[in-house]
VEXDREN-2710 file (C-alpha; in Angstrom, 1 decimal):
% VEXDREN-2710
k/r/px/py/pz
1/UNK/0.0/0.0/0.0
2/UNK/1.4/3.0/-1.3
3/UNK/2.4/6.1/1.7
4/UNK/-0.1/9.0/1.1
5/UNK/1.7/12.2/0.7
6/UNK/1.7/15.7/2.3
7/UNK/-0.2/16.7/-0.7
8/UNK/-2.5/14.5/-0.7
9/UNK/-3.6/15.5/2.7
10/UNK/-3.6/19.3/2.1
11/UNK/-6.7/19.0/-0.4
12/UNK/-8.0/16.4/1.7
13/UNK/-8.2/19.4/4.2
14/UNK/-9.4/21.5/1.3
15/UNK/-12.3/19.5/0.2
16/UNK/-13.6/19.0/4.0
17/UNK/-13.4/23.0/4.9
18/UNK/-15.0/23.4/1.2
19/UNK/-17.7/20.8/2.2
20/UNK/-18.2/21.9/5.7
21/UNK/-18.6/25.4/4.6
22/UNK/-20.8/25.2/1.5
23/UNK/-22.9/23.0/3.8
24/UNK/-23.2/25.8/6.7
25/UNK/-23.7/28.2/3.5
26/UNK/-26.2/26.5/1.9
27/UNK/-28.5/26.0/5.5
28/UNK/-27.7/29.4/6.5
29/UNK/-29.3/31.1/3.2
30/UNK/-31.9/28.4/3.0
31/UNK/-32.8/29.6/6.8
32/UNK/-32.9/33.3/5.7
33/UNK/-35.0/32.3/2.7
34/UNK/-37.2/30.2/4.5
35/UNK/-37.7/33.2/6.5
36/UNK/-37.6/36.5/4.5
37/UNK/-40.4/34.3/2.6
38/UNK/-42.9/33.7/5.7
39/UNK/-42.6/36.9/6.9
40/UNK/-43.6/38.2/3.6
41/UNK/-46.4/36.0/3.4
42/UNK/-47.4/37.3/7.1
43/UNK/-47.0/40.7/5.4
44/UNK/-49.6/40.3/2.7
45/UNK/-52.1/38.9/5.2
46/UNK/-52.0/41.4/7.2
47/UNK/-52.0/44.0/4.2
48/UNK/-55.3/41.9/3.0
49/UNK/-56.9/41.6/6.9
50/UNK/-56.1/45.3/7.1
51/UNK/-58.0/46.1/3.8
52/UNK/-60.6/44.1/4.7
53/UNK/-61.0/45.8/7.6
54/UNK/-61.3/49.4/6.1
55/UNK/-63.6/47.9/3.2
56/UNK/-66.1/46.7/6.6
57/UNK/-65.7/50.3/7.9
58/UNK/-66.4/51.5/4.5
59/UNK/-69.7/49.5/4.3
60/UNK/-71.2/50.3/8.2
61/UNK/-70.3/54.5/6.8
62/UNK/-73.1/54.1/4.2
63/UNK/-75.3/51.5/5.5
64/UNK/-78.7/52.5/5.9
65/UNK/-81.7/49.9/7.4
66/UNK/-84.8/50.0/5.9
67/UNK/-88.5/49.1/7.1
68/UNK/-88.6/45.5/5.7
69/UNK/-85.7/45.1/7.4
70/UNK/-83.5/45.1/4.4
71/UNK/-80.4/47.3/4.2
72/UNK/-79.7/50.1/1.5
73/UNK/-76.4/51.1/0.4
74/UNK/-76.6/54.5/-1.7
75/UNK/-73.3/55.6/-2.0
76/UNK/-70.4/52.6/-2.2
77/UNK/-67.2/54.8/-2.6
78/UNK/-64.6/51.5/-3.6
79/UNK/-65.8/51.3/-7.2
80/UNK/-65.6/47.4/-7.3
81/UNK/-68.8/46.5/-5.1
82/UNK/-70.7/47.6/-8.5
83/UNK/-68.7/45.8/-10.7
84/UNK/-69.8/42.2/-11.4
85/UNK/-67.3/39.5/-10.3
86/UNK/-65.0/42.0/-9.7
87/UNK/-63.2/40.5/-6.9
88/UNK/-64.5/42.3/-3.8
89/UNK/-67.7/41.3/-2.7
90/UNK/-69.7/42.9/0.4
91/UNK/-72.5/40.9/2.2
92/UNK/-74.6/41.8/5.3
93/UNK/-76.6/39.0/7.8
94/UNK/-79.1/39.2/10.5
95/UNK/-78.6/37.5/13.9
96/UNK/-80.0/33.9/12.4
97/UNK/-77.6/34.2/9.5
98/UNK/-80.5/35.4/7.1
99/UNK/-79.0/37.4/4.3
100/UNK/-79.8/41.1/4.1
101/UNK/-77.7/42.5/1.5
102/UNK/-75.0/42.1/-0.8
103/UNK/-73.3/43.9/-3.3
104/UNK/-73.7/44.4/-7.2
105/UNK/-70.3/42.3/-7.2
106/UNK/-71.6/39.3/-5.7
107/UNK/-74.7/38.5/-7.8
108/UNK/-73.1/35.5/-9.1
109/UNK/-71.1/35.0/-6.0
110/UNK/-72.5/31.2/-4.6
111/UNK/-71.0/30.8/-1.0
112/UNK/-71.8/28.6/2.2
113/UNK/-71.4/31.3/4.3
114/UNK/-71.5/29.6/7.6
115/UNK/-67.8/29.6/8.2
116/UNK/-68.6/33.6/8.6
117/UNK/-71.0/33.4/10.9
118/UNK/-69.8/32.9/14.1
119/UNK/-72.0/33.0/17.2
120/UNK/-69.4/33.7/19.6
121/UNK/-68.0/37.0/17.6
122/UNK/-69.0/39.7/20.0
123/UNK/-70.4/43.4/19.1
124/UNK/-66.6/45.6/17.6
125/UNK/-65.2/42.4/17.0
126/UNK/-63.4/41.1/13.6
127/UNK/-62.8/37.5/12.3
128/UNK/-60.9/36.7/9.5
129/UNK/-60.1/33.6/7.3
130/UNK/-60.2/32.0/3.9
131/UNK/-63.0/30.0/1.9
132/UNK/-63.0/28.4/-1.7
133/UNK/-64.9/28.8/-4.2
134/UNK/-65.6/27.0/-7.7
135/UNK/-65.8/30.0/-9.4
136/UNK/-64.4/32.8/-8.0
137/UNK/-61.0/31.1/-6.6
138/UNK/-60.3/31.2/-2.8
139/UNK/-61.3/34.2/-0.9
140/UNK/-59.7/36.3/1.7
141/UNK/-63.4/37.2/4.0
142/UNK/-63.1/39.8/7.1
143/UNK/-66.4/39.2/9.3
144/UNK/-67.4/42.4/11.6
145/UNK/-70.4/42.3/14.5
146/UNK/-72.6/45.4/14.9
147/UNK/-75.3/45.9/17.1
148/UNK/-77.4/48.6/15.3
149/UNK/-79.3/50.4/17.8
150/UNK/-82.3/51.9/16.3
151/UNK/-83.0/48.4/15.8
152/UNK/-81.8/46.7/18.5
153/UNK/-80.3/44.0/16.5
154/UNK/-77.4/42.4/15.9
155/UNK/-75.8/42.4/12.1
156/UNK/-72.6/40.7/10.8
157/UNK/-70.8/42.8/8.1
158/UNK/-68.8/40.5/5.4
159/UNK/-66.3/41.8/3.1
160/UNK/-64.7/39.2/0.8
161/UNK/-61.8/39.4/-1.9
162/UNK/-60.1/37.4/-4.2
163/UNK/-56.5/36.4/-3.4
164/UNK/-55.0/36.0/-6.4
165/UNK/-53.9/39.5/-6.7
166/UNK/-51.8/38.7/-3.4
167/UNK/-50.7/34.8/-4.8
168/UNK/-49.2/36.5/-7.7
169/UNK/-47.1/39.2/-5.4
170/UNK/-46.0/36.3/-3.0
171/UNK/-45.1/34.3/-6.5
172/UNK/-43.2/37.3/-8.0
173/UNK/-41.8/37.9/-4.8
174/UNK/-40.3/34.0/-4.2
175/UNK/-39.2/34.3/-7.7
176/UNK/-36.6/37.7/-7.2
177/UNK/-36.2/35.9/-3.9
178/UNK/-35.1/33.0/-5.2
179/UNK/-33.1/34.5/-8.0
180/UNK/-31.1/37.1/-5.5
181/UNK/-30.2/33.9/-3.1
182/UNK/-29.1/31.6/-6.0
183/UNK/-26.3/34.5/-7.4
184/UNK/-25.5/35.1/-3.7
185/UNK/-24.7/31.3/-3.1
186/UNK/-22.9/31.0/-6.0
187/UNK/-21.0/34.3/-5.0
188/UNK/-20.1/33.7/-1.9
189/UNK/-19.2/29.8/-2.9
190/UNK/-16.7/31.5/-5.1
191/UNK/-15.4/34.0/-2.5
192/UNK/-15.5/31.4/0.2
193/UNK/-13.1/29.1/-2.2
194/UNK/-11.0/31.3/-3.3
195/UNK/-10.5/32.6/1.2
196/UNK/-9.8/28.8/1.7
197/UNK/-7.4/28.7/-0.7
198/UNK/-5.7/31.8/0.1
199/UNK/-5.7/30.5/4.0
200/UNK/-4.6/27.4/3.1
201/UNK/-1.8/28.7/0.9
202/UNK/1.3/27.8/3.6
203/UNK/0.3/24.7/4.2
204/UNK/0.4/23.9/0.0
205/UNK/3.9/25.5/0.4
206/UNK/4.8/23.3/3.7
207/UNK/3.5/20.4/1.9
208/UNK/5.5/20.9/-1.7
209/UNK/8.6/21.9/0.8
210/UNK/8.5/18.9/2.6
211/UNK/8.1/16.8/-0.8
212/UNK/11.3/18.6/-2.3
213/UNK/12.9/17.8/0.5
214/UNK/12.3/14.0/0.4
215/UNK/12.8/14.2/-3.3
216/UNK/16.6/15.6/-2.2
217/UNK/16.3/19.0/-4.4
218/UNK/16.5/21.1/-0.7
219/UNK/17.6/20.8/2.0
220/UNK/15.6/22.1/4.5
221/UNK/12.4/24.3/5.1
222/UNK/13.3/27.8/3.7
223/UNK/10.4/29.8/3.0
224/UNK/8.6/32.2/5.8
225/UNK/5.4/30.6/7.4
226/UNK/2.7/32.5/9.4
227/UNK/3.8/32.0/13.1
228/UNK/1.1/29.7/13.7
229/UNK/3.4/27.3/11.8
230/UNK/6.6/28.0/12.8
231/UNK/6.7/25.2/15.6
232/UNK/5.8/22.8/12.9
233/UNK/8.8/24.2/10.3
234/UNK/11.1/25.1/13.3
235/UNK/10.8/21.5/14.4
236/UNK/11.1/19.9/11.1
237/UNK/14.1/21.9/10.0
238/UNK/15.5/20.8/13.8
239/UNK/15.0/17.0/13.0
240/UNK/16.1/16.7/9.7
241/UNK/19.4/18.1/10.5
242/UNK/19.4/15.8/13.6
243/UNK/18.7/12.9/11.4
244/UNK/21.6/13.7/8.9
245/UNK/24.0/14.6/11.6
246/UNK/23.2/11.0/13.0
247/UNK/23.5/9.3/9.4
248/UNK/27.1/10.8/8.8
249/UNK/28.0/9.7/12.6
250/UNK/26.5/6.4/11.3
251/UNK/28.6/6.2/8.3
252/UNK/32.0/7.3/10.1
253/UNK/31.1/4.8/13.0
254/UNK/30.5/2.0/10.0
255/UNK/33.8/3.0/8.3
256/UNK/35.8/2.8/11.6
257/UNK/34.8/-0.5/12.5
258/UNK/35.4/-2.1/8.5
259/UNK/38.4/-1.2/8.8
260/UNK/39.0/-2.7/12.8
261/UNK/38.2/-5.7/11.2
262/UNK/39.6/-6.2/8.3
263/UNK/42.6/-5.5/9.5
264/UNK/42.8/-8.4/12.1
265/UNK/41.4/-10.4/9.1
266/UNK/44.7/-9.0/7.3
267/UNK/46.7/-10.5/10.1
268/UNK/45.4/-13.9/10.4
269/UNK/45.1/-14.2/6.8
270/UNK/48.7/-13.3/6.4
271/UNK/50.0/-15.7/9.5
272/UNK/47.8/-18.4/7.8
273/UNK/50.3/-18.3/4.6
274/UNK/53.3/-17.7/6.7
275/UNK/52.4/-20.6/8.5
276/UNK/51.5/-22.7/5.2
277/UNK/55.0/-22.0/4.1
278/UNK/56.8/-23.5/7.5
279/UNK/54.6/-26.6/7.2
280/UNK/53.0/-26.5/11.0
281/UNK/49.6/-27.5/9.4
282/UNK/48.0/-30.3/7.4
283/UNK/47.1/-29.1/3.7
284/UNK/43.3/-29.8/5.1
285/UNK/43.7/-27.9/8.1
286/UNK/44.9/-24.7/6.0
287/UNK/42.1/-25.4/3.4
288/UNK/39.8/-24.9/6.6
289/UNK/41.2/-22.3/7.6
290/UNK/41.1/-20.3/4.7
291/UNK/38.1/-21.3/3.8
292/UNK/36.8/-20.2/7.2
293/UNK/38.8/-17.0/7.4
294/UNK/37.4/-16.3/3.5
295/UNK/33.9/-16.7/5.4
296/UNK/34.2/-14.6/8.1
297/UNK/35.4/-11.6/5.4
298/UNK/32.4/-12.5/3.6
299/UNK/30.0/-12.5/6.5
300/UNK/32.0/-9.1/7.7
301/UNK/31.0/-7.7/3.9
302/UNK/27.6/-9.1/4.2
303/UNK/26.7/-7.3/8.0
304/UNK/28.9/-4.2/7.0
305/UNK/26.5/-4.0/3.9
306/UNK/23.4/-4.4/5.6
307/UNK/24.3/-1.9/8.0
308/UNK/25.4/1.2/6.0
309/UNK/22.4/1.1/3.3
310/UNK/19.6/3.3/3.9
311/UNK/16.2/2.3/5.0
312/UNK/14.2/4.8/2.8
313/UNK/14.7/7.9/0.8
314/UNK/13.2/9.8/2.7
315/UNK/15.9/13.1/3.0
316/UNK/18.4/11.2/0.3
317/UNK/19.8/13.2/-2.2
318/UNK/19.0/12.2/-6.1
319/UNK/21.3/10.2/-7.9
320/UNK/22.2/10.5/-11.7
321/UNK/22.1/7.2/-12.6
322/UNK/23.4/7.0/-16.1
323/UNK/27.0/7.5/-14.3
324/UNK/26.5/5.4/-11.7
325/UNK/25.9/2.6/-14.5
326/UNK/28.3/3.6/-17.4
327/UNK/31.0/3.8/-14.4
328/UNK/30.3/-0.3/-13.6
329/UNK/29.8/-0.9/-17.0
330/UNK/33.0/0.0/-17.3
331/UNK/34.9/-1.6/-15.1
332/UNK/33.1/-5.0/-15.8
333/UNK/34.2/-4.6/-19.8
334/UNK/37.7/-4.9/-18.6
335/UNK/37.0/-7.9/-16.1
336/UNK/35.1/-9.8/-18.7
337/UNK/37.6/-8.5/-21.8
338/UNK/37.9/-12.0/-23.4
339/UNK/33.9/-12.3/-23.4
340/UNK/33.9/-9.4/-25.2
341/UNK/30.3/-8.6/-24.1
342/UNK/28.0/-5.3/-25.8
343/UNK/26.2/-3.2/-23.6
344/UNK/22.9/-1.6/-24.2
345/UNK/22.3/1.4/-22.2
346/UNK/18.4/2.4/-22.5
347/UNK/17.5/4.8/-20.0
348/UNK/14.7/7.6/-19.2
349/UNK/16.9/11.3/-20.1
350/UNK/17.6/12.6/-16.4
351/UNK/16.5/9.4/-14.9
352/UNK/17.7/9.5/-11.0
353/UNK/17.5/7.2/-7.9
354/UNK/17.3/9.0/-4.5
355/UNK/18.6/7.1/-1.5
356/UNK/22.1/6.4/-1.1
357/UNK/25.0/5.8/-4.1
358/UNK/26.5/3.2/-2.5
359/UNK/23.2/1.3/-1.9
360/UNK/22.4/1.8/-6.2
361/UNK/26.1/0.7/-6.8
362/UNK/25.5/-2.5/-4.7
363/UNK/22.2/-3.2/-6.7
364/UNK/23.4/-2.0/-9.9
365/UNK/27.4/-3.8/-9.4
366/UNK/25.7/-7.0/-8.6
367/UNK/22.8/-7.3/-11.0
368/UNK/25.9/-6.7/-13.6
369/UNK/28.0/-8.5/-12.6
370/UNK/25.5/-11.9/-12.9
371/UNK/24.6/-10.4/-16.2
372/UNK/28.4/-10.4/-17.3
373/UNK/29.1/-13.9/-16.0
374/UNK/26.3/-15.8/-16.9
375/UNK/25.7/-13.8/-20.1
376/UNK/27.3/-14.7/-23.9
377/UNK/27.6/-11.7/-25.4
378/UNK/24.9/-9.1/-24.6
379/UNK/23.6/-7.2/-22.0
380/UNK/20.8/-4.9/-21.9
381/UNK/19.8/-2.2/-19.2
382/UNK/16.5/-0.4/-19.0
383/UNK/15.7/2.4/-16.5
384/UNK/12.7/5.0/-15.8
385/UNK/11.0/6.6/-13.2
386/UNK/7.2/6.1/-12.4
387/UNK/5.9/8.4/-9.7
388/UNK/8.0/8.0/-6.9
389/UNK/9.1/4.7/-7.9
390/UNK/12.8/4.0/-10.2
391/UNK/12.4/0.8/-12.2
392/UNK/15.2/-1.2/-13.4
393/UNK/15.8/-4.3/-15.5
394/UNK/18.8/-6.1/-16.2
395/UNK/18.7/-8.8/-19.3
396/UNK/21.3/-11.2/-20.7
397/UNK/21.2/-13.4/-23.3
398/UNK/23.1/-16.7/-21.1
399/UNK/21.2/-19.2/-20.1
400/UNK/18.7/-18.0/-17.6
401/UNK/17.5/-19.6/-14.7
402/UNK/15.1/-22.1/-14.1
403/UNK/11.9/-21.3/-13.0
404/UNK/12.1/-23.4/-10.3
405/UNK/15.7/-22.4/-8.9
406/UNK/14.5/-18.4/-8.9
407/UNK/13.5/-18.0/-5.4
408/UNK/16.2/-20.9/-4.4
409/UNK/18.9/-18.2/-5.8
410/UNK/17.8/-15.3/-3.9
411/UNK/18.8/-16.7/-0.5
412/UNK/21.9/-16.1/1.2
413/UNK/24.8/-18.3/0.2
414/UNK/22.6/-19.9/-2.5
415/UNK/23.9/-20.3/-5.9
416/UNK/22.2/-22.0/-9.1
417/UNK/26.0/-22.7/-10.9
418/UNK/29.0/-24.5/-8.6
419/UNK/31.1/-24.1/-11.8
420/UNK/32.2/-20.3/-11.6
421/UNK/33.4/-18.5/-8.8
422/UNK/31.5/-17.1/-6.5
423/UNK/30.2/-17.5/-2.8
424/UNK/26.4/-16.9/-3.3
425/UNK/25.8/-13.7/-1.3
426/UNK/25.6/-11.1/-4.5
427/UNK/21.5/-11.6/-4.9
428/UNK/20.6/-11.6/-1.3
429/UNK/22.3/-8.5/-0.9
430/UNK/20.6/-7.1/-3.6
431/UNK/17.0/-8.2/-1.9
432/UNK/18.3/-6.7/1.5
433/UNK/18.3/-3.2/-0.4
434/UNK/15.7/-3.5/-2.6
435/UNK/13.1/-4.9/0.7
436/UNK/14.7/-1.6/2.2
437/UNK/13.5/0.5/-0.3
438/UNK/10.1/-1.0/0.1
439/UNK/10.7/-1.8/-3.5
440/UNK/10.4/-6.3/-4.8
441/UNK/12.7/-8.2/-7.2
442/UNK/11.4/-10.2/-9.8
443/UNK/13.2/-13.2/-11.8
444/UNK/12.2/-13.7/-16.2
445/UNK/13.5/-14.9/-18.9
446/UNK/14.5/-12.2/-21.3
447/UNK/13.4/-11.7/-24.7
448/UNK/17.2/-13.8/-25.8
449/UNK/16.7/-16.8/-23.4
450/UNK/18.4/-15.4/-20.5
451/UNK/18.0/-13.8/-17.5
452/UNK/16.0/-10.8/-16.8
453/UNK/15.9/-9.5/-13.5
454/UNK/13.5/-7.0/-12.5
455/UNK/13.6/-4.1/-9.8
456/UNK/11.8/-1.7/-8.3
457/UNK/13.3/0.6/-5.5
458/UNK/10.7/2.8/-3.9
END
């Protein structure tokens, strides 16, 4: 599984705050909408109770009984009363609900009227509601109680108009409503993006900083942070030169002890031959020993190896490997000069590894130097990068190995041919580094019949 990177986490950070906010953005003008458009709404009614209720005053200004009981209306000073299904309709009831009057408007008005006449609506007192009708729509009614004294009776004064007037208003004004909202979401999405991104700006440049360093083209965290960060970039700056400091003590430390013990190596390897020379031992018994003092050297190699090579590239410096390669290419021409063996360079332009040299030489110097032996004449190299990843493969055109003897070659001390020289440890090495890297090794046959190793480092 792959190591997610410092980018990767900055716009995950992005895309929450973005979320988040438009969320909170989105409820908050929804909320405001939501209201601004029921307090309209309770705006209108009132405007329509309240015109409904001058209408009713209107109506008791010019009301005049008559004998019969009947009431007479001379002078209606709202025009629409006389107009025909104009939309305002005025109606007058006795105590029992008996009809006394209505207006011109209403002569085609059919109504059940009992909703309006309620028996607990006291003398000065005003009830308002709504009604439908089949032909006229629904209807906005104000019902008034009068007690007419003359009389000494009790009338109830109706005014009824049509709301469709005040549904288109509330519709006109939900549409602008609508409209404004929509421009300011998308506005202030925009605005709130482009603030996020601006806020989040040191943390994109702590993030590519951090990757430069790891990819080795800086060294440390140079550019100047808002002081919220600078414990994060202080500290950082603090343990990567901690953490080189304690790699070159590493190396030193490494260096001093190869060479306390190869020298003691040196020593008994020299006495052993003095010693061969006088006769004191058995040609077995120096075969032993050599062979034994040969293994310690290797073993020493082996530990010395494991030891200095780096356990991720994390803070390693790139390294140009077309040098690196043409540089053991080299050297191995001469060591194989009766072979006679063509090299094929094929590599990625700039193409670099970033970890340690020595741990690319090892790789590189060992993977050859199979190639070279076991090969007939040609050897090929490819290299490229992909991602973070450098991808190697080393082909010869010798006999190859064995399916079956590929993992058996890969262990320590294991070796597929007796015939040449050799004590086995080259590969394993080579897997050491490789597992390091958190890279993998993989054994083919190449497109000639031979070997074609594989790697991956990274």
């Amino acid at each position: 599984m792959s190591r997610p990177t410092s980018t990767d986490f900055s716009w995950s950070m992005r895309r929450r705050l973005v979320l988040a906010f438009g969320v909170l953005l989105v409820v908050f003008l929804g909320l405001a909408g939501f209201v601004l458009d029921r307090a309209y709404k309770q705006s209108v009614a009132a405007a329509v109770a309240e015109r409904l209720q001058l209408q009713v005053y209107a109506l008791l200004g010019v009301a005049e009984p008559e004998p019969d009981g009947k009431f007479f209306l001379p002078d209606l000073e709202e025009a629409r009363f006389s107009q025909i299904d104009s939309g305002l309709y005025g109606l007058i009831y006795d105590r029992e609900g008996n009809e006394l009057w209505r207006s011109p408007s209403a002569l085609n008005l059919n109504i059940d009227p009992a909703p309006m006449l309620s028996s607990e609506l006291l003398p000065g007192q005003t009830s308002y509601g709504e009604l439908g009708t089949e032909d006229q729509g629904a209807l906005a009614w104000a019902s008034y109680r009068t007690y007419w004294e003359p009389l000494d009776q009790l009338f109830l004064f109706v005014v009824m108009e049509s709301t469709a007037p005040s549904a288109v208003e509330i519709r006109e004004f939900q549409s602008t409503l609508y409209l404004w909202f929509g421009a300011l979401t998308v506005l202030l999405s925009v605005a709130q993006y482009l603030l996020l991104r601006w806020g989040l700006r040191p943390l994109q440049q702590l993030a590519q900083d951090v990757s430069a360093i790891e990819s080795g083209t800086q060294d440390q965290l140079e550019q100047h942070y808002p002081r919220e960060l600078l414990p994060v970039t202080d500290n950082l700056n603090l343990l990567i030169k901690s953490e080189r400091e304690r790699q070159n003590r590493f190396r030193t430390t490494l260096g001093d002890l190869a060479h306390s013990l190869k020298t003691p190596l040196a020593v008994l390897s020299t006495a052993l031959q003095e010693q061969r020379s006088s006769q004191n031992f058995t040609e077995q018994q120096q075969r032993d020993m050599s062979e034994q003092l040969q293994r310690m050297d290797q073993i020493v190699s082996y530990q010395l190896k494991r030891a200095v090579q780096s356990n991720q590239a994390v803070l390693a410096r790139p390294v140009p490997l077309a040098p690196v390669l043409e540089r053991i290419c080299g050297a191995l021409q001469k060591v194989y000069r009766d072979k006679a063996v063509s090299v094929d360079l094929s590599l990625t332009d700039g193409t670099q590894f970033f970890g340690e040299e020595s741990d690319l030489m090892e790789v590189c110097g060992n993977l050859l130097d199979n190639a070279f032996k076991y090969g007939y004449r040609r050897v090929q190299v490819k290299a490229e990068r992909k991602g973070k990843s450098l991808l190697l493969e080393f082909n010869d055109d010798g006999a190859g190995i064995p399916e079956s003897q590929r993992n058996f070659v890969l262990q320590r001390g294991a070796r597929a041919d007796t015939i040449k020289s050799g004590q086995g440890i080259g590969l394993a090495v080579v897997v050491e580094i490789v597992s390091a890297y958190g890279g993998e090794l993989k054994i083919e046959r190449s497109e000639w019949g031979g070997a074609s190793i594989k790697v991956r480092l990274g």
